[in-house]
Gaussian input, Z-matrix of N, CA and C with variables (Angstrom, degrees):
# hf/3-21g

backbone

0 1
 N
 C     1     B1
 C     2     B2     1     A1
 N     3     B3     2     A2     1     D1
 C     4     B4     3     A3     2     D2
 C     5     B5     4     A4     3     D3
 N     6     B6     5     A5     4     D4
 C     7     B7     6     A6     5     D5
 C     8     B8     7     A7     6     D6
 N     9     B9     8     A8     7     D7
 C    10    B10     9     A9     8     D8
 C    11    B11    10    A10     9     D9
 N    12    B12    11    A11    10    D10
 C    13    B13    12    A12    11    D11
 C    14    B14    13    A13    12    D12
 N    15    B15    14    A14    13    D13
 C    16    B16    15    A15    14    D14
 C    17    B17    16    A16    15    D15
 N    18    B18    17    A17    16    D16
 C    19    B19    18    A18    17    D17
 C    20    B20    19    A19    18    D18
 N    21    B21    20    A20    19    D19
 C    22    B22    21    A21    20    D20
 C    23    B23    22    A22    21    D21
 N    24    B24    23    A23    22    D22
 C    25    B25    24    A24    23    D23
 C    26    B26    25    A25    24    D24
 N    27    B27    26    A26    25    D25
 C    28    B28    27    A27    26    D26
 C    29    B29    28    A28    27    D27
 N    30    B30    29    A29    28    D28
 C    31    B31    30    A30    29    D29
 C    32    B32    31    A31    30    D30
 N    33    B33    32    A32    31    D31
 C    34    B34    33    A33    32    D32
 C    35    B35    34    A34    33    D33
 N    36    B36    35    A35    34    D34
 C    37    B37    36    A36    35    D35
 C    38    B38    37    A37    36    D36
 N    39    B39    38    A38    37    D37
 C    40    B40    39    A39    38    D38
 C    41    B41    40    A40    39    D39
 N    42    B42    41    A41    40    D40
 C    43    B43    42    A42    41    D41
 C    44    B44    43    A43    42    D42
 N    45    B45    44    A44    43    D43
 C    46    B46    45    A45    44    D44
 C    47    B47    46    A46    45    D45
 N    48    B48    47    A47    46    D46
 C    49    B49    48    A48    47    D47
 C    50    B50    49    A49    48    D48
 N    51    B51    50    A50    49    D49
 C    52    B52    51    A51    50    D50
 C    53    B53    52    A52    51    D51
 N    54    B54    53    A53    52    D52
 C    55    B55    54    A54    53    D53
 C    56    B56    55    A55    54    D54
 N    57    B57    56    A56    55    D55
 C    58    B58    57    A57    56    D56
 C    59    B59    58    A58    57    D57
 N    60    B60    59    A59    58    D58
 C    61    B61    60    A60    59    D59
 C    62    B62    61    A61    60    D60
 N    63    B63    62    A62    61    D61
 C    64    B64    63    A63    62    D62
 C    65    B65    64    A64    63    D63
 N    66    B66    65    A65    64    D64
 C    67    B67    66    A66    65    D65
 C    68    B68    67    A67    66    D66
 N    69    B69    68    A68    67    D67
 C    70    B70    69    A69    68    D68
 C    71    B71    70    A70    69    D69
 N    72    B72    71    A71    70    D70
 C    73    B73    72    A72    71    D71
 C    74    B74    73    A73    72    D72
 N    75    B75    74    A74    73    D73
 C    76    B76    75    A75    74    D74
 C    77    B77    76    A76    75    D75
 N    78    B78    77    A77    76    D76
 C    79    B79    78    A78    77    D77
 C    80    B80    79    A79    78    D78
 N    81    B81    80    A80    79    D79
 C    82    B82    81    A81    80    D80
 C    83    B83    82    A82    81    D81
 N    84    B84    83    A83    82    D82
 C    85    B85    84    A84    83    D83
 C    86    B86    85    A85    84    D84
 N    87    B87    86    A86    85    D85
 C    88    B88    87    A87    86    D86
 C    89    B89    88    A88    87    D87
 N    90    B90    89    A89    88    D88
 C    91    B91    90    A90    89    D89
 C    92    B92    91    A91    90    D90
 N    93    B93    92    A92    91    D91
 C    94    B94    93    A93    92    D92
 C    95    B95    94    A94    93    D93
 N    96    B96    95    A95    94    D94
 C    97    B97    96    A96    95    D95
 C    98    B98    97    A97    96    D96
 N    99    B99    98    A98    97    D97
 C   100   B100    99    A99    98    D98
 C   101   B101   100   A100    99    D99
 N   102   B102   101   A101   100   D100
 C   103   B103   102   A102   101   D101
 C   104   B104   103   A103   102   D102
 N   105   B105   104   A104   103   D103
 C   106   B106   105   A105   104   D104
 C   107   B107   106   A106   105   D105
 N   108   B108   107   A107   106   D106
 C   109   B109   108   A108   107   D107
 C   110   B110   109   A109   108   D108
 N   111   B111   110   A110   109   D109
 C   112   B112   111   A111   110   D110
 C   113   B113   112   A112   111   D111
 N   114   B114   113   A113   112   D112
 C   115   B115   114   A114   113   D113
 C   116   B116   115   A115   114   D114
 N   117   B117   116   A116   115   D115
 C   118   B118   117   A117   116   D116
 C   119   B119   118   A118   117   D117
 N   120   B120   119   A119   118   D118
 C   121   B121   120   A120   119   D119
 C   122   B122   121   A121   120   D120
 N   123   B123   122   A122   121   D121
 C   124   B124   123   A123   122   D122
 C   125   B125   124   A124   123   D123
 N   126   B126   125   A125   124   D124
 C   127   B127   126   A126   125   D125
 C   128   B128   127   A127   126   D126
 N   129   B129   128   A128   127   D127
 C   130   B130   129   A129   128   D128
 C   131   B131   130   A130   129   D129
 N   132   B132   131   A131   130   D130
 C   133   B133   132   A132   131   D131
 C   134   B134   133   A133   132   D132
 N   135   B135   134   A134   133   D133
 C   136   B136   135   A135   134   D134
 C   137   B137   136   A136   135   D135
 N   138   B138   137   A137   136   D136
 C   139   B139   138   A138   137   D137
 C   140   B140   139   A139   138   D138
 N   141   B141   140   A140   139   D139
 C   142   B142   141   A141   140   D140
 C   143   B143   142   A142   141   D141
 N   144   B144   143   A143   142   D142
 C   145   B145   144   A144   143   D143
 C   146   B146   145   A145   144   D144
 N   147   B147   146   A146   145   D145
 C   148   B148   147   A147   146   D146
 C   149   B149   148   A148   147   D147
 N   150   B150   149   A149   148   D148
 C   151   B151   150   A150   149   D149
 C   152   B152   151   A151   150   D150
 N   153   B153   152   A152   151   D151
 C   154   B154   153   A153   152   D152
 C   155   B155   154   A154   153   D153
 N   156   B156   155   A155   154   D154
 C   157   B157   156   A156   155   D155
 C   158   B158   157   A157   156   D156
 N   159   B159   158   A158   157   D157
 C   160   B160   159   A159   158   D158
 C   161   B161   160   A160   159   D159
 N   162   B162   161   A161   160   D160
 C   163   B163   162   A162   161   D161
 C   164   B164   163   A163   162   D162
 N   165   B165   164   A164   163   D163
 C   166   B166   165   A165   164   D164
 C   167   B167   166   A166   165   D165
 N   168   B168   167   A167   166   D166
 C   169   B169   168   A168   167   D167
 C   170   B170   169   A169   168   D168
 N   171   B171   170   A170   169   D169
 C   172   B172   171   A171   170   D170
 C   173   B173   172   A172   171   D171
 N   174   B174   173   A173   172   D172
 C   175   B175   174   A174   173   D173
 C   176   B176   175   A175   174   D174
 N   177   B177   176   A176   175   D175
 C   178   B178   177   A177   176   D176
 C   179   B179   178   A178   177   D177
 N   180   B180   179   A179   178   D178
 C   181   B181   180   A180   179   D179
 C   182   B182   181   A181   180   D180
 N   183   B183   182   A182   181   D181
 C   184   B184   183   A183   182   D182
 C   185   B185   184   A184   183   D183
 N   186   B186   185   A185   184   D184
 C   187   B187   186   A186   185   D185
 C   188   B188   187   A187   186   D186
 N   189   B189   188   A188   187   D187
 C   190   B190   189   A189   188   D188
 C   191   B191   190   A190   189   D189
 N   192   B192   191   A191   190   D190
 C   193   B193   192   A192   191   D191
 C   194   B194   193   A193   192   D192
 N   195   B195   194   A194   193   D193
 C   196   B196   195   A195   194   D194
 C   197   B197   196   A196   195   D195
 N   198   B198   197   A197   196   D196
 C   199   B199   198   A198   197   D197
 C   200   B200   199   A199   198   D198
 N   201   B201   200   A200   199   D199
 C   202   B202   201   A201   200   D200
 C   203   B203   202   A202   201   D201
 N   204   B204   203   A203   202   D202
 C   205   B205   204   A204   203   D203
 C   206   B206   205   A205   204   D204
 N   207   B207   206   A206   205   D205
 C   208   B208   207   A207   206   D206
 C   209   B209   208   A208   207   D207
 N   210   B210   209   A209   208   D208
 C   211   B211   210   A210   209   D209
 C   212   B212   211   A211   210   D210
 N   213   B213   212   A212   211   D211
 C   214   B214   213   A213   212   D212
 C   215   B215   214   A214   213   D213
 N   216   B216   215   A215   214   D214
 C   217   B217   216   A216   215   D215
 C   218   B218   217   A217   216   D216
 N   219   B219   218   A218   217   D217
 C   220   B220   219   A219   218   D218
 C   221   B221   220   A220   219   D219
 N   222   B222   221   A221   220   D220
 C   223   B223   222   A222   221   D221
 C   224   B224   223   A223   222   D222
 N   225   B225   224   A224   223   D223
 C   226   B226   225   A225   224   D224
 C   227   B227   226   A226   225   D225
 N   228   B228   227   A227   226   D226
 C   229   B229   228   A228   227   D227
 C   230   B230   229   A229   228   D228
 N   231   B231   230   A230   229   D229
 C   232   B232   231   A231   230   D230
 C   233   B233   232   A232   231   D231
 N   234   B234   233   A233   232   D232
 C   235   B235   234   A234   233   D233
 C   236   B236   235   A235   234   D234
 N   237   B237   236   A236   235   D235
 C   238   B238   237   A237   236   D236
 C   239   B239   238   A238   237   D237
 N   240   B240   239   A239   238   D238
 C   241   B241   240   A240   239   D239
 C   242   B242   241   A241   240   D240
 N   243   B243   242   A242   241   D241
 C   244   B244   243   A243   242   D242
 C   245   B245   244   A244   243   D243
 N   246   B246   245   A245   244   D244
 C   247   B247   246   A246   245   D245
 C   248   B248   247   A247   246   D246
 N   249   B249   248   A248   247   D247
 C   250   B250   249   A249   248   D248
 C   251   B251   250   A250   249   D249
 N   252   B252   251   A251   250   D250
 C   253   B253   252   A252   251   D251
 C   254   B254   253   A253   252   D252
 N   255   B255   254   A254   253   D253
 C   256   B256   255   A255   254   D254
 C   257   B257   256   A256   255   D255
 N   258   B258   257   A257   256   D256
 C   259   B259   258   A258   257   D257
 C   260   B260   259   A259   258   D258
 N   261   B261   260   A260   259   D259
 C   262   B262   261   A261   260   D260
 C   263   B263   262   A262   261   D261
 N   264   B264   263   A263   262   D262
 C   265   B265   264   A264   263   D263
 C   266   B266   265   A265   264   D264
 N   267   B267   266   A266   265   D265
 C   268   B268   267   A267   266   D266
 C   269   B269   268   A268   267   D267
 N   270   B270   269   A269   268   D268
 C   271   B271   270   A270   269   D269
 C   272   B272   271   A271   270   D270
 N   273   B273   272   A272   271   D271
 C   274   B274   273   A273   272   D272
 C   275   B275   274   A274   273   D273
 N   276   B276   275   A275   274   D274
 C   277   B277   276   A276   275   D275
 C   278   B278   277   A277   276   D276
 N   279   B279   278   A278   277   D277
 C   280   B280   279   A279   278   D278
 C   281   B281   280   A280   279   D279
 N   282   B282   281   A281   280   D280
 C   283   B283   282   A282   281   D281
 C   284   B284   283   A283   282   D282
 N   285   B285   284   A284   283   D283
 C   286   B286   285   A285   284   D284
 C   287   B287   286   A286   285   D285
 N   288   B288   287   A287   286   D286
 C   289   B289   288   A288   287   D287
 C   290   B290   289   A289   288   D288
 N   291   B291   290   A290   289   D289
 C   292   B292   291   A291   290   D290
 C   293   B293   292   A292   291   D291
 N   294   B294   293   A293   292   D292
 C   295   B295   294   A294   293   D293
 C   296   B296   295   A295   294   D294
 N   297   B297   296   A296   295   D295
 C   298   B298   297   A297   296   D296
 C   299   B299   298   A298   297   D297
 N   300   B300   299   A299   298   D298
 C   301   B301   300   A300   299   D299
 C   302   B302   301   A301   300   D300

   B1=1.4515
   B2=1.5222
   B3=1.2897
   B4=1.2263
   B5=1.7463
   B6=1.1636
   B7=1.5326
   B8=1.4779
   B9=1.1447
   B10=1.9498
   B11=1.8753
   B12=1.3951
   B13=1.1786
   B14=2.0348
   B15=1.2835
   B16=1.8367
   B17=1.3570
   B18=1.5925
   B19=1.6406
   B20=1.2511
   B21=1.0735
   B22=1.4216
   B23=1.8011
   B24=1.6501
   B25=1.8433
   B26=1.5235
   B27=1.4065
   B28=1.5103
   B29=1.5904
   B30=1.0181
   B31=1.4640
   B32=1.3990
   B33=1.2689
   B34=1.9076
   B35=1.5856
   B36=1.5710
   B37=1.1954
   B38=1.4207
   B39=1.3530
   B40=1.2641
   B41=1.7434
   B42=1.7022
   B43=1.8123
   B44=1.6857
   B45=1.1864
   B46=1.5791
   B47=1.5226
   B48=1.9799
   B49=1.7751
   B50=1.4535
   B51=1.1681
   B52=1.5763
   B53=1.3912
   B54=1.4062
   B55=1.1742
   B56=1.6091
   B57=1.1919
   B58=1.4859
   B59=1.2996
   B60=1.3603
   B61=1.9601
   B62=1.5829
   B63=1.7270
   B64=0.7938
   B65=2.0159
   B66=1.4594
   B67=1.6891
   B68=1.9780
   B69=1.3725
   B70=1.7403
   B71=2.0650
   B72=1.4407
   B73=1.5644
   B74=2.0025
   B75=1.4102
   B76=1.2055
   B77=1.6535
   B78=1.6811
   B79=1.4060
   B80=1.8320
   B81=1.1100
   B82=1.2505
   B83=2.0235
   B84=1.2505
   B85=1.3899
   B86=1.4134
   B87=1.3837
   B88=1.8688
   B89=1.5151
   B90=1.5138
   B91=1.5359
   B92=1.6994
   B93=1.6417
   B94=1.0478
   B95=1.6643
   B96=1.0970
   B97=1.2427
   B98=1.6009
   B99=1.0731
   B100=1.6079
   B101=1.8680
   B102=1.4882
   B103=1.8883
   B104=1.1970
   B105=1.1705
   B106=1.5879
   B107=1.1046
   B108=1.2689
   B109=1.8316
   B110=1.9240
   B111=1.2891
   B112=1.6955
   B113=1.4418
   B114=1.5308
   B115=1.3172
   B116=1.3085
   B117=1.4926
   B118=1.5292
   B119=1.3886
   B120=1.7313
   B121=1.8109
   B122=1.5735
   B123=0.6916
   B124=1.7480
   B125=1.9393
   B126=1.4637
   B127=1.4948
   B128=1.4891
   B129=1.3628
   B130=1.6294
   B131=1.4632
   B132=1.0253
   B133=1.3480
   B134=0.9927
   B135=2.0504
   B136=1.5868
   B137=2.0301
   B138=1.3831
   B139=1.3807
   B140=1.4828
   B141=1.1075
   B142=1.5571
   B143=1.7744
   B144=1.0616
   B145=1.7597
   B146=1.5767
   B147=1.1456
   B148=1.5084
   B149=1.5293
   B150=1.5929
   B151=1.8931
   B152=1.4736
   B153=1.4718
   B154=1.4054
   B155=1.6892
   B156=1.4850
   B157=1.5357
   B158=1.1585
   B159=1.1543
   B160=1.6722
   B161=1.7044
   B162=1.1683
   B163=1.5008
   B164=1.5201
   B165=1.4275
   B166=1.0475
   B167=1.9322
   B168=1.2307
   B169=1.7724
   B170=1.5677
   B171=1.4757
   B172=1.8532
   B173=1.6814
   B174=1.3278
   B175=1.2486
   B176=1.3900
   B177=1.3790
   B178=1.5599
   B179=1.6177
   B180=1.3426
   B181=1.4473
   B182=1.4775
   B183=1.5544
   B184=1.7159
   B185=1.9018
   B186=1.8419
   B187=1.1019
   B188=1.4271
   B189=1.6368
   B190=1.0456
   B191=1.8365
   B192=1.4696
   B193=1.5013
   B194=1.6080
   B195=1.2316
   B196=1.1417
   B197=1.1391
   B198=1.3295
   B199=1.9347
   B200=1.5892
   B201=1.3163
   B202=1.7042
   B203=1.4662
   B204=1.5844
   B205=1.1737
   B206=1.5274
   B207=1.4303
   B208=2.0405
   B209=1.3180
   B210=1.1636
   B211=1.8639
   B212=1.7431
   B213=1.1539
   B214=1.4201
   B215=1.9631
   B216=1.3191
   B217=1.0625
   B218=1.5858
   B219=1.0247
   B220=1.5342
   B221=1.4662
   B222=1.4507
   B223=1.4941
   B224=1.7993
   B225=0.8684
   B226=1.5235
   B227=1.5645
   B228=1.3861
   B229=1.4924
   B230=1.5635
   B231=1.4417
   B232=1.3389
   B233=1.6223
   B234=1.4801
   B235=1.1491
   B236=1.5753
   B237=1.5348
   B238=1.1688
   B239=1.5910
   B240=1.4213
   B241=0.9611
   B242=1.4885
   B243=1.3177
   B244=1.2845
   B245=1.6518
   B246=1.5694
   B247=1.1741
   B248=1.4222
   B249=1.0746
   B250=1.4536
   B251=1.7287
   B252=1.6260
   B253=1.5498
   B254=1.5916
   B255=1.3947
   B256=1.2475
   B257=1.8549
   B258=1.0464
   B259=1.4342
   B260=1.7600
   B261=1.2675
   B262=1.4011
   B263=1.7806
   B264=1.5160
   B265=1.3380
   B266=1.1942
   B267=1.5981
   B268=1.4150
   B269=1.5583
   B270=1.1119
   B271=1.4445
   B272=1.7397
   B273=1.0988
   B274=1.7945
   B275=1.7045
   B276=0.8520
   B277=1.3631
   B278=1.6195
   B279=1.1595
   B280=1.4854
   B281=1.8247
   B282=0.9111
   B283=1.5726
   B284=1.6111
   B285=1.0702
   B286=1.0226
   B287=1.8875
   B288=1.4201
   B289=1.5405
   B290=1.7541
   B291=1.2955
   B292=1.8158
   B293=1.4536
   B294=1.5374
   B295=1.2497
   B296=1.4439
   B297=1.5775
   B298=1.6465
   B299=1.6505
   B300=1.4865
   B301=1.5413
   B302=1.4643
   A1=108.52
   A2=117.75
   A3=109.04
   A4=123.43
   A5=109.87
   A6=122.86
   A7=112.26
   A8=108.99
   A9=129.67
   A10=93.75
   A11=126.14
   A12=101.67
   A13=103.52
   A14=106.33
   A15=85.93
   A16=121.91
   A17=110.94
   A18=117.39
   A19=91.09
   A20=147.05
   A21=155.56
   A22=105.38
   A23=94.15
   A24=105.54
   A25=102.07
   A26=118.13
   A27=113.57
   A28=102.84
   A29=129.66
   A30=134.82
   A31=113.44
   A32=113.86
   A33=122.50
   A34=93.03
   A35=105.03
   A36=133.78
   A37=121.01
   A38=120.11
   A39=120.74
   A40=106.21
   A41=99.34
   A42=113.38
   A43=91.20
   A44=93.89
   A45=110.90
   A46=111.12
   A47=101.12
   A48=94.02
   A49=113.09
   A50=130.89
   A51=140.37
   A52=107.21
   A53=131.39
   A54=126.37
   A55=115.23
   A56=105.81
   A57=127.34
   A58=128.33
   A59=92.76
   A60=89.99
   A61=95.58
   A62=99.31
   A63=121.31
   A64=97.57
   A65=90.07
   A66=97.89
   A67=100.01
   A68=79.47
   A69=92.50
   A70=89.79
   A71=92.41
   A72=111.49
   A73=86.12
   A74=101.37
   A75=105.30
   A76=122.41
   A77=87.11
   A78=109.63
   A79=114.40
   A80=115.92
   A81=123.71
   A82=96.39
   A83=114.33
   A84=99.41
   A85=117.04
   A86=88.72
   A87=85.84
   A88=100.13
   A89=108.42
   A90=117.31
   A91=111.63
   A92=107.30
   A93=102.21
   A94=124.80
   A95=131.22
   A96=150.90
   A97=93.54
   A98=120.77
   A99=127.29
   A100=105.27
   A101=107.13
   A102=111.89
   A103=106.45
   A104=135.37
   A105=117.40
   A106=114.95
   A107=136.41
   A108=134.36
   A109=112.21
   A110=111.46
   A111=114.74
   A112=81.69
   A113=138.43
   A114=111.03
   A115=110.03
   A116=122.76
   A117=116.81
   A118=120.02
   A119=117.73
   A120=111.55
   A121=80.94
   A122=157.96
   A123=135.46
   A124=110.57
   A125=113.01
   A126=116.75
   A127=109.95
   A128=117.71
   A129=105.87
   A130=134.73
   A131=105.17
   A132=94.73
   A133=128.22
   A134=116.94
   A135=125.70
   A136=105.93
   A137=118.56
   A138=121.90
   A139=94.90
   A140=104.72
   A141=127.75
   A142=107.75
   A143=85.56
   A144=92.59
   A145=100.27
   A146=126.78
   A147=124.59
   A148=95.77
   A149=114.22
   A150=117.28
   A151=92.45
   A152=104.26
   A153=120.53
   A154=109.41
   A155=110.24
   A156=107.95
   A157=128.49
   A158=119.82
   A159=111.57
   A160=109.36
   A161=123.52
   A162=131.54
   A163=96.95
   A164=116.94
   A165=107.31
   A166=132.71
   A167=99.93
   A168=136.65
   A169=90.47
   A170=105.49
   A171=102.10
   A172=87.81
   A173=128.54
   A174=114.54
   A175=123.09
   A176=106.44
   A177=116.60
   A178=97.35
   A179=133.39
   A180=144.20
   A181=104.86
   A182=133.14
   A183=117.96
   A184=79.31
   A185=79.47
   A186=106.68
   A187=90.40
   A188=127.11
   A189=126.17
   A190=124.68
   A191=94.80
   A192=120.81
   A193=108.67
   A194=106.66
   A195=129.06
   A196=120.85
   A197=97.45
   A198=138.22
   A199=85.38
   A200=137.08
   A201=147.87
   A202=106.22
   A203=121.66
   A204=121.79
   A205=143.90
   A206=74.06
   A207=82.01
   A208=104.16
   A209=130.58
   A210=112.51
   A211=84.84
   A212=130.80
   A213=129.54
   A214=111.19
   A215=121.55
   A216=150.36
   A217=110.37
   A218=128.25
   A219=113.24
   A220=114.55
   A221=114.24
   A222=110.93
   A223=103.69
   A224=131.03
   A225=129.85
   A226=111.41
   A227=103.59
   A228=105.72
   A229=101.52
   A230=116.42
   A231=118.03
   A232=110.29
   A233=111.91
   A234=107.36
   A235=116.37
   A236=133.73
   A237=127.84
   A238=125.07
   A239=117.57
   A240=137.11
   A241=112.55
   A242=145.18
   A243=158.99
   A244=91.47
   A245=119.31
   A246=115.73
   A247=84.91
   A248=158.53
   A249=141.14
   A250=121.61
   A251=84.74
   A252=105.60
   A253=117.30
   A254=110.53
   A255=124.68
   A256=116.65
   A257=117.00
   A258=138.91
   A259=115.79
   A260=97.68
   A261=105.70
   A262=112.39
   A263=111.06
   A264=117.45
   A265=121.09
   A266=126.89
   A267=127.75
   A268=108.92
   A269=109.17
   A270=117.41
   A271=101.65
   A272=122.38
   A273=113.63
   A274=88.46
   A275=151.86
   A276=151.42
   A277=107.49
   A278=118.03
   A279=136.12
   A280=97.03
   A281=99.33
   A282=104.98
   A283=102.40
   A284=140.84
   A285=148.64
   A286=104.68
   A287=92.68
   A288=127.45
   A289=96.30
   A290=118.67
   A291=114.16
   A292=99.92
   A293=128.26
   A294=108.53
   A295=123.18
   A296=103.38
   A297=118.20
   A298=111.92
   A299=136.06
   A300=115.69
   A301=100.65
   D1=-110.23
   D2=-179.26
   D3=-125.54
   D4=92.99
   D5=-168.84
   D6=32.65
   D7=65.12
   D8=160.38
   D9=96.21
   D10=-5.94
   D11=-175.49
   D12=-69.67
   D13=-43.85
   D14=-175.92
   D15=-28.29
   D16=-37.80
   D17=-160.34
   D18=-83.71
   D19=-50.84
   D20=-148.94
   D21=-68.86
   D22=-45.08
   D23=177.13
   D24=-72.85
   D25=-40.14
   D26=-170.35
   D27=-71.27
   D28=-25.11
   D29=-174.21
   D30=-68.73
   D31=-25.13
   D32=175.77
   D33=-48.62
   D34=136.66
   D35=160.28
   D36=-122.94
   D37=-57.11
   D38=-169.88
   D39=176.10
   D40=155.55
   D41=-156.49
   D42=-71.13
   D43=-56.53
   D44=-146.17
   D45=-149.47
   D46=123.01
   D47=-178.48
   D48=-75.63
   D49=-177.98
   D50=149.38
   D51=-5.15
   D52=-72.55
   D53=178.91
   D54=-29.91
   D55=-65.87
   D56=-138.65
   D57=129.62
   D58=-29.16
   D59=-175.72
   D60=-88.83
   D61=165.89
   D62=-155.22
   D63=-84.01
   D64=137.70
   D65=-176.57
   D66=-108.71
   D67=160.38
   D68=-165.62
   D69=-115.09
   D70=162.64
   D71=-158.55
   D72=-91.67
   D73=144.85
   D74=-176.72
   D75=-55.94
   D76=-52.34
   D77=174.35
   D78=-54.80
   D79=-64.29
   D80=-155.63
   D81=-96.68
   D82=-51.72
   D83=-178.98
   D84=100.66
   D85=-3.97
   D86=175.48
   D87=-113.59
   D88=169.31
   D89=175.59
   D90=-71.69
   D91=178.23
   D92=162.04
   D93=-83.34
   D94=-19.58
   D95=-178.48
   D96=-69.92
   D97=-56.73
   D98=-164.38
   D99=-70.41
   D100=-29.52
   D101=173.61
   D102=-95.94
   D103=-19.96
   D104=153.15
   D105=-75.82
   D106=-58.27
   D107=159.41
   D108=-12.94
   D109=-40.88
   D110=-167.78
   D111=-96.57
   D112=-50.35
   D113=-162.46
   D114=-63.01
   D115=-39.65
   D116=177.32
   D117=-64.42
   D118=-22.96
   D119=175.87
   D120=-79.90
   D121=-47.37
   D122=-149.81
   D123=-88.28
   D124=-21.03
   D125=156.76
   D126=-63.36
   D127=-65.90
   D128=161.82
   D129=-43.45
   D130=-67.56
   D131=164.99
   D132=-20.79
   D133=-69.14
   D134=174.46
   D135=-39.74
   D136=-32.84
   D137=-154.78
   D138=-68.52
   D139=-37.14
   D140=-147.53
   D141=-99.51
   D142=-10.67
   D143=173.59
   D144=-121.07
   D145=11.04
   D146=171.64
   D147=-100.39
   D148=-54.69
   D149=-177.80
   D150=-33.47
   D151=-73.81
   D152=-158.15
   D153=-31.43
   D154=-53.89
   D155=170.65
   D156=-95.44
   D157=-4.10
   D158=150.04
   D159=-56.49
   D160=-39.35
   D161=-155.45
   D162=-85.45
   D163=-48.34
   D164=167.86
   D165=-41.50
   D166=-61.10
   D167=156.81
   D168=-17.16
   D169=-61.62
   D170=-138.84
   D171=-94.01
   D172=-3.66
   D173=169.45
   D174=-128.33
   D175=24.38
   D176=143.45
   D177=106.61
   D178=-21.89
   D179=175.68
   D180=-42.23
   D181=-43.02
   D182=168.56
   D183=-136.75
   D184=-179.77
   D185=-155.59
   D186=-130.70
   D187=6.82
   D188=-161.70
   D189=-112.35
   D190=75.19
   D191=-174.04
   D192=-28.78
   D193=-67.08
   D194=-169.12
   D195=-41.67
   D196=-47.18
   D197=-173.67
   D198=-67.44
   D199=-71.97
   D200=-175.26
   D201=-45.28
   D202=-54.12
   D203=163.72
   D204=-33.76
   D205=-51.63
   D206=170.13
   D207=-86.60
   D208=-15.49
   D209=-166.50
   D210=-93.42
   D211=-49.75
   D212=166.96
   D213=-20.61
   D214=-83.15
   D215=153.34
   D216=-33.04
   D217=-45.94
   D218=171.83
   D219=-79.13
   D220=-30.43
   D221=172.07
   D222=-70.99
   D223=-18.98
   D224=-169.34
   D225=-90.49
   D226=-22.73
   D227=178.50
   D228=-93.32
   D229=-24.25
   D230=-169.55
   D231=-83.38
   D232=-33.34
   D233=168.22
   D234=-88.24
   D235=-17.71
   D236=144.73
   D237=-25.03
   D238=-74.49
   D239=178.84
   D240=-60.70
   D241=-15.91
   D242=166.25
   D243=-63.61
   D244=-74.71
   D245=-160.24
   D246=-68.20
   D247=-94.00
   D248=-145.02
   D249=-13.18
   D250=-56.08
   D251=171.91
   D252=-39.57
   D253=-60.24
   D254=178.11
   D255=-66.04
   D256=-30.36
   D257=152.57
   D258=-30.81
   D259=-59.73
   D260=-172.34
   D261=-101.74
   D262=-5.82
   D263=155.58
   D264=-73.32
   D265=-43.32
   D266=154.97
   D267=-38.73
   D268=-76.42
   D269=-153.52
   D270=-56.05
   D271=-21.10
   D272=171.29
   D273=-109.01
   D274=53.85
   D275=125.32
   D276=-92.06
   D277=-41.72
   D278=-169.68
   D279=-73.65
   D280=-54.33
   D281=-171.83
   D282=-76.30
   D283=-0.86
   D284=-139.12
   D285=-127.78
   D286=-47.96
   D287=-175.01
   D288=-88.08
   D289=-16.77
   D290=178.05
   D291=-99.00
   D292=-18.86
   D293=-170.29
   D294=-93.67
   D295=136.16
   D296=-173.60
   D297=-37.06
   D298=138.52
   D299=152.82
   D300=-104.21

C-alpha cells in the first residue's frame, strides 16, 4: 500500500482496554493513537517530498518528470486513502455515539 502504512492500518486492534488505558495490538505493540500518529507523519512526509520535487522541477534542479510524477501521485493516493481512513472512523464514531447503553 503505501510505504508501511497498509501494515500499520492492518495492525489496529483496539482504543482502549477495560481499564481505560490505552491497550497495544498483540502483533505490532503499538497503540492505536500511536498508528494513526505515524500514518499521518508518513502522509506528510509523502506531501512534503512531492512540494520538494515539484519545486525542484519548476526551478530547473532535476529534469526528472517522471521521478515528480510518482512522488506527486503517491502523496495523492496517500492522502486519499488517509481521508478514507478518517471517513470510516467518523462513521463508527457516529454509530457508536447513537447506540443505547
Amino acid at each position: 500500500m503505501i510505504n508501511g502504512m497498509g501494515s500499520n492500518v492492518a495492525g489496529i486492534t483496539g482504543a482502549t482496554s477495560a481499564s481505560g488505558a490505552p491497550s497495544t495490538s498483540a502483533a505490532g505493540g503499538s497503540s492505536f493513537a500511536d498508528t494513526l500518529k505515524s500514518s499521518i507523519d508518513e502522509v506528510s512526509r509523502l506531501q512534503q517530498d512531492a512540494t520538494k520535487a515539484v519545486d525542484d522541477l519548476a526551478t530547473g534542479k532535476s529534469e526528472d518528470v517522471t521521478g515528480v510524477m510518482s512522488a506527486v501521485e503517491k502523496s495523492d493516493l496517500a492522502f486519499k486513502t488517509l481521508l478514507a481512513i478518517r471517513a470510516k472512523l467518523l462513521d463508527a464514531y457516529d454509530e457508536i455515539k447513537g447506540m443505547s447503553v
